[in-house]
C-alpha positions as YAML, in Angstrom:
chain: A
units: angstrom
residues:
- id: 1
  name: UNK
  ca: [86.55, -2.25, 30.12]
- id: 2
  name: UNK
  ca: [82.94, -3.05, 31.61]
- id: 3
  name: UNK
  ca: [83.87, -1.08, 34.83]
- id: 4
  name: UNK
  ca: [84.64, 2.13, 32.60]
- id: 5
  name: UNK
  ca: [81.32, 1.55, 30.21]
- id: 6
  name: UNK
  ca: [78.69, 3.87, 31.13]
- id: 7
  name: UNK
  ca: [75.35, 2.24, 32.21]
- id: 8
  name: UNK
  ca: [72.37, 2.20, 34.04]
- id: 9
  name: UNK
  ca: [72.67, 0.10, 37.23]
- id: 10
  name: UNK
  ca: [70.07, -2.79, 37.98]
- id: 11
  name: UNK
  ca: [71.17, -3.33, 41.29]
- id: 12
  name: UNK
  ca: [68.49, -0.80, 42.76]
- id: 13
  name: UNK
  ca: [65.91, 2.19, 41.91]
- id: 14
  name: UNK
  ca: [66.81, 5.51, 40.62]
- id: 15
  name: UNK
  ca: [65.15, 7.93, 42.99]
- id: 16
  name: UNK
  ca: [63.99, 12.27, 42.95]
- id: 17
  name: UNK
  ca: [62.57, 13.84, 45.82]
- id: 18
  name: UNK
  ca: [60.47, 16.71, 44.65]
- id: 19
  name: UNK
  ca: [58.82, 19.24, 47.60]
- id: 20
  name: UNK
  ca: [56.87, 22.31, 46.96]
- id: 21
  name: UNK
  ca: [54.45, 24.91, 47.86]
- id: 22
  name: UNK
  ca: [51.15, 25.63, 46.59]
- id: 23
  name: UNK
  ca: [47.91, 27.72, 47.75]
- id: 24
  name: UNK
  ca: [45.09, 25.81, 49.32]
- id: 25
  name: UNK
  ca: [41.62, 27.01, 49.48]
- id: 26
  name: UNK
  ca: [40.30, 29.97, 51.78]
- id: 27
  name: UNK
  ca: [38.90, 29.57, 55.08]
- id: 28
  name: UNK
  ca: [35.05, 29.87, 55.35]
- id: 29
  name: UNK
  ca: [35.48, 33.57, 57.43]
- id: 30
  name: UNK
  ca: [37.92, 35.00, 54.03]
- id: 31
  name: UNK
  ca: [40.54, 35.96, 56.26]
- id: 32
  name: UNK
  ca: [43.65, 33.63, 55.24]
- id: 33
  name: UNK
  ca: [44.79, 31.03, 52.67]
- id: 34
  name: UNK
  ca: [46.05, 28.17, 53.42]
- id: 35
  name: UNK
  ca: [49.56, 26.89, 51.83]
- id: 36
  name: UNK
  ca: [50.48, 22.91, 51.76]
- id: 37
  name: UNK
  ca: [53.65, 21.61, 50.78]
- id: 38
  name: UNK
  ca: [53.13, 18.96, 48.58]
- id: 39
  name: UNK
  ca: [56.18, 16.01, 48.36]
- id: 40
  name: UNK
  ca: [56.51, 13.21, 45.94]
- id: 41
  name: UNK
  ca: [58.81, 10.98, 44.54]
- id: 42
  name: UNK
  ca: [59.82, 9.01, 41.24]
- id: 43
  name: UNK
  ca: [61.26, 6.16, 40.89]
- id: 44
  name: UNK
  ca: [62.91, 4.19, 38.34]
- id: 45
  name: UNK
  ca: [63.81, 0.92, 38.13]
- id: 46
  name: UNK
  ca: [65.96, -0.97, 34.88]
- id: 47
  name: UNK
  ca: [66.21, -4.12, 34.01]
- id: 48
  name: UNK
  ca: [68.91, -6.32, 32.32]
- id: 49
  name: UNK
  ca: [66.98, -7.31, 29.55]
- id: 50
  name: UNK
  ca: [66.08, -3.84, 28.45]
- id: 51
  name: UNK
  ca: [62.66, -3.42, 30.37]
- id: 52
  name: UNK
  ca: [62.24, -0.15, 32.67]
- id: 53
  name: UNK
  ca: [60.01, 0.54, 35.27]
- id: 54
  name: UNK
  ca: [58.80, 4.21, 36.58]
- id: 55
  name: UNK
  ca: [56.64, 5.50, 39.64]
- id: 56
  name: UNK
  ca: [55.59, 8.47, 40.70]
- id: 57
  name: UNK
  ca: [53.81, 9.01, 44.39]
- id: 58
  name: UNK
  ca: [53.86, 10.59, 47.67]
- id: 59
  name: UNK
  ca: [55.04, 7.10, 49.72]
- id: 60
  name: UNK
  ca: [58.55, 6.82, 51.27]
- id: 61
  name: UNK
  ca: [61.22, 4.62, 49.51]
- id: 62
  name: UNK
  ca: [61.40, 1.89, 52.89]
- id: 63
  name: UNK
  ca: [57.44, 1.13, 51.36]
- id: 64
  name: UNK
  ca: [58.05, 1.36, 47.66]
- id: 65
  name: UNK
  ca: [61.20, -0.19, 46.72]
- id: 66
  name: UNK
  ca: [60.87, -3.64, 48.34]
- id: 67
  name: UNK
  ca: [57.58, -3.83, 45.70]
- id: 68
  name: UNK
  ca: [60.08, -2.71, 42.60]
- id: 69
  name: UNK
  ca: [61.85, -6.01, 43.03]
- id: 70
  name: UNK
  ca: [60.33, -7.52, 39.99]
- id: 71
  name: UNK
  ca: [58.22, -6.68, 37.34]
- id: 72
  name: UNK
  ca: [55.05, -8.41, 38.45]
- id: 73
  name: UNK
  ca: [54.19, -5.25, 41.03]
- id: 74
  name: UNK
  ca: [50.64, -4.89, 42.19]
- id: 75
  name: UNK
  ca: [51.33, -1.47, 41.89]
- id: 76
  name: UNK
  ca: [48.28, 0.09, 39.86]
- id: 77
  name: UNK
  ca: [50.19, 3.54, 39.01]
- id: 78
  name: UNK
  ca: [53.44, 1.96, 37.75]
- id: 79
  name: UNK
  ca: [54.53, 2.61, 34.72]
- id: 80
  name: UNK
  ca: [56.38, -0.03, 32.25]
- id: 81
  name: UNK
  ca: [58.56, 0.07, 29.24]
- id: 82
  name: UNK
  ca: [61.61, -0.50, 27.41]
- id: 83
  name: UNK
  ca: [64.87, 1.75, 27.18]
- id: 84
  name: UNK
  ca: [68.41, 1.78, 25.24]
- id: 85
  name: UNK
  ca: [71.44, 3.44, 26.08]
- id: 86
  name: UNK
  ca: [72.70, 6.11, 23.67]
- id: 87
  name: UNK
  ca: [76.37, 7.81, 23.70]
- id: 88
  name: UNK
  ca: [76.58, 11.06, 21.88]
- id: 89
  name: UNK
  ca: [79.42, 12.51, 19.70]
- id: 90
  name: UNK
  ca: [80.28, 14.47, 22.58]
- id: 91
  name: UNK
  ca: [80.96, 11.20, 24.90]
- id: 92
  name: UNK
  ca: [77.37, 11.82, 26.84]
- id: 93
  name: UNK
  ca: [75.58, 8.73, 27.43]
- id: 94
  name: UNK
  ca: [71.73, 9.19, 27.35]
- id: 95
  name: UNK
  ca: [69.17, 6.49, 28.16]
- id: 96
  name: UNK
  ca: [65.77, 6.65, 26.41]
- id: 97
  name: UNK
  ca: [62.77, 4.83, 27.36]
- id: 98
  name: UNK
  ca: [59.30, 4.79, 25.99]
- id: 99
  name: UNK
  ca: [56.87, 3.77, 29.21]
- id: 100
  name: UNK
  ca: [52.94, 2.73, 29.03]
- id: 101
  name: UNK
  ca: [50.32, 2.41, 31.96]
- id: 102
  name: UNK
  ca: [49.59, -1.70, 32.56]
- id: 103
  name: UNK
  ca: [47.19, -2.27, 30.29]
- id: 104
  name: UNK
  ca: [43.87, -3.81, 32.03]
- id: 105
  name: UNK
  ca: [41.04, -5.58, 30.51]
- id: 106
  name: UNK
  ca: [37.86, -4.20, 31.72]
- id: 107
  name: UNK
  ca: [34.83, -6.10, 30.56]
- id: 108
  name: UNK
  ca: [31.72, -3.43, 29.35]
- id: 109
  name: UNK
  ca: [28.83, -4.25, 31.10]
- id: 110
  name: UNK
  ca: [26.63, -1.54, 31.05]
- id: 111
  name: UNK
  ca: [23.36, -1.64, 32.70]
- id: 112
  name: UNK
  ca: [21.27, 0.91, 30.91]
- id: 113
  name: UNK
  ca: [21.10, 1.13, 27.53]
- id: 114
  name: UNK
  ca: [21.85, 4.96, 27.15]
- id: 115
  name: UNK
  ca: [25.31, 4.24, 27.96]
- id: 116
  name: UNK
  ca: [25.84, 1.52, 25.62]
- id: 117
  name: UNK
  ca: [25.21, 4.44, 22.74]
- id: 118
  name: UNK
  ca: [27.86, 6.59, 23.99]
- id: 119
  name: UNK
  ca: [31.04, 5.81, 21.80]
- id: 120
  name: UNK
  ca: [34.07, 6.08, 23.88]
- id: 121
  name: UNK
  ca: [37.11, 7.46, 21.90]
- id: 122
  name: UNK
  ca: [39.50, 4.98, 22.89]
- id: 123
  name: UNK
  ca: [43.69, 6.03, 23.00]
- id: 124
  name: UNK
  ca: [46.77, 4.75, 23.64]
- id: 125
  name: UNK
  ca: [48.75, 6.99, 26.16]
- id: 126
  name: UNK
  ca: [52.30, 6.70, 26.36]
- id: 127
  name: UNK
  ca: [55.45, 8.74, 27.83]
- id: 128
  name: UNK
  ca: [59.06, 9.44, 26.21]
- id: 129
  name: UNK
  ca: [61.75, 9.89, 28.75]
- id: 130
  name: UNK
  ca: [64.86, 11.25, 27.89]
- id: 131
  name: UNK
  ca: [67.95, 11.07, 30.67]
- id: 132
  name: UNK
  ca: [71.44, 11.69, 30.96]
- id: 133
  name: UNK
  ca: [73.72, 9.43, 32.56]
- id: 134
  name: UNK
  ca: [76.29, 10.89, 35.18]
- id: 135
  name: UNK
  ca: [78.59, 10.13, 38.08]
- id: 136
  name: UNK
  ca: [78.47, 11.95, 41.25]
- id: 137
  name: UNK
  ca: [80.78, 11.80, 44.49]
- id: 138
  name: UNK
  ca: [82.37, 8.17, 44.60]
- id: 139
  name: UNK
  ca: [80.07, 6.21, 42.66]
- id: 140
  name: UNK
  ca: [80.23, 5.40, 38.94]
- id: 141
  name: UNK
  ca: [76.85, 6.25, 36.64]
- id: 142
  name: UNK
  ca: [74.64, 6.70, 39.88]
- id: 143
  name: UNK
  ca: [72.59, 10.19, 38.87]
- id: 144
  name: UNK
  ca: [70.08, 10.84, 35.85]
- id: 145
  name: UNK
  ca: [69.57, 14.41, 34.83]
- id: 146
  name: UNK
  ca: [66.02, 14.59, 32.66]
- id: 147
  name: UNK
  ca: [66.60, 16.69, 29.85]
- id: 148
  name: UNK
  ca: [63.34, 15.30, 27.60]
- id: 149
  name: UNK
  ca: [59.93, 13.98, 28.72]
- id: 150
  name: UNK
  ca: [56.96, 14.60, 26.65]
- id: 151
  name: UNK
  ca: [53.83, 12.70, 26.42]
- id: 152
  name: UNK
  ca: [52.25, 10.63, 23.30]
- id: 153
  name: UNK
  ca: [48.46, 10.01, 22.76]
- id: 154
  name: UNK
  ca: [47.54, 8.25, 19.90]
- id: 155
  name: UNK
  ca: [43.84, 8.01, 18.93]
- id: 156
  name: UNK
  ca: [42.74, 4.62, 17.90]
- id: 157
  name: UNK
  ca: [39.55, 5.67, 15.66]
- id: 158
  name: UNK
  ca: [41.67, 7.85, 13.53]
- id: 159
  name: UNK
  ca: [45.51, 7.37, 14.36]
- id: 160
  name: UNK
  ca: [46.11, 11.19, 14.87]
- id: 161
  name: UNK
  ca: [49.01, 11.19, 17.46]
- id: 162
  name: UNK
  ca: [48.82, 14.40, 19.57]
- id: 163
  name: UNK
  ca: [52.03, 15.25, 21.54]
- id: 164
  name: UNK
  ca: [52.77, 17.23, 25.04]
- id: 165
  name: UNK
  ca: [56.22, 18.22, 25.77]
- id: 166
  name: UNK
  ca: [56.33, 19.17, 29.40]
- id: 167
  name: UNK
  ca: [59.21, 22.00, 29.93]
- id: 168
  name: UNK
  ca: [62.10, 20.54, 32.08]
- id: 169
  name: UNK
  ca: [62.32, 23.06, 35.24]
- id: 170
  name: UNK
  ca: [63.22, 22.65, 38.95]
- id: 171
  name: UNK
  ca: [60.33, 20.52, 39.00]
- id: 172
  name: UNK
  ca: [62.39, 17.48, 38.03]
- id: 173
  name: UNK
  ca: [64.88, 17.16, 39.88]
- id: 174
  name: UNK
  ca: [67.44, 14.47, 39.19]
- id: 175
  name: UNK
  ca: [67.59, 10.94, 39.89]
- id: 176
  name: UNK
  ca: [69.95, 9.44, 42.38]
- id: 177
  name: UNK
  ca: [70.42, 5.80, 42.16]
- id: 178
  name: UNK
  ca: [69.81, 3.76, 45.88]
- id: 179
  name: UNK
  ca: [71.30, 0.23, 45.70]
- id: 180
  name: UNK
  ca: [68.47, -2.50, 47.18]
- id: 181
  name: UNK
  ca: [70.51, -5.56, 48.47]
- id: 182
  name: UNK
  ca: [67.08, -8.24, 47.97]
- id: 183
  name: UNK
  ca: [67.42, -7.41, 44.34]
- id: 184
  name: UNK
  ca: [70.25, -9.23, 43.96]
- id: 185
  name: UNK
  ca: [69.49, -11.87, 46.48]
- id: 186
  name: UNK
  ca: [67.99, -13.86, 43.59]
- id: 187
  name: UNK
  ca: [68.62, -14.58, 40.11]
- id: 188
  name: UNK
  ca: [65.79, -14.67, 37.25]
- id: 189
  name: UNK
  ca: [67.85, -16.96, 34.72]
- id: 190
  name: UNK
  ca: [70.99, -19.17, 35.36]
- id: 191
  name: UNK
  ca: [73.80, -17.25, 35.57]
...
């Protein structure tokens, strides 16, 4: 029964390679543009007890996966959050997750006083991800197709939420899961 059960995998990081092409500046003479193919990748890492982790950036899984290993990353662009499976009516099994930068303390310690005047309109910023789960090939639940992600400020000084749906194109490609053998080298709580 638990083999057949669709879920997300925790034995390893969900990973999209996105490449494109996009103009650069002119040279100095006017005569040709430069074009640069820009590559990144996202990754996305679950967790048994419901927490998800996501990263987006330029550096090759061998350098960013053995940092995904556990939720304490030192990682300052990662992403973290919660998801929960979902199965349709029409036996589609979606995973939701709501994500949120790391929140830091910074102390305010402004020299001058002119800045200490300036009222800073303070926000909370955070991202709703919506994936389907599929199989692909041999393996069982190991590809996540995006079909929602949007993006959720909330303004603290007068709770107006204002929300960004970002159109699902090529741009995000889907997620193909890579299985990390040192994440299951230890275990967090007795078995």
């Amino acid at each position: 029964m638990f083999l057949e059960r669709p879920r997300v995998r925790f034995d390893g990081v969900y990973i999209s390679k996105t490449t494109y092409i996009r103009q650069g500046e002119q040279s100095l003479d006017g005569f040709y543009r430069a074009w640069h193919q820009v590559e990144y990748y996202r990754y996305i890492r679950f967790f048994p007890d419901g927490h998800v982790m996501m990263l987006t950036t330029p550096e090759e899984p061998q350098s960013i996966v053995p940092r995904l290993r556990t939720r304490n990353t030192r990682t300052d662009a990662i992403l973290l959050g919660h998801y929960r499976l979902s199965q349709d009516t029409d036996n589609q099994t979606k995973v939701f997750a709501v994500i949120t930068k790391k929140k830091e303390e910074k102390p305010l310690d402004y020299k001058y006083r002119y800045f200490r005047r300036v009222p800073v309109q303070e926000a909370d910023q955070s991202f709703h991800v919506g994936l389907q789960l599929c199989s692909s090939g041999h393996q069982r639940f190991n590809k996540l197709i995006w079909i929602h992600h949007s993006c959720h400020i909330t303004y603290k000084s007068t709770g107006e939420t204002a929300v960004t749906a970002f159109e699902i194109d090529k741009m995000y490609t889907p997620l193909f899961f890579s299985r990390a053998r040192s994440y299951t080298a230890f275990s967090e709580r007795p078995l």
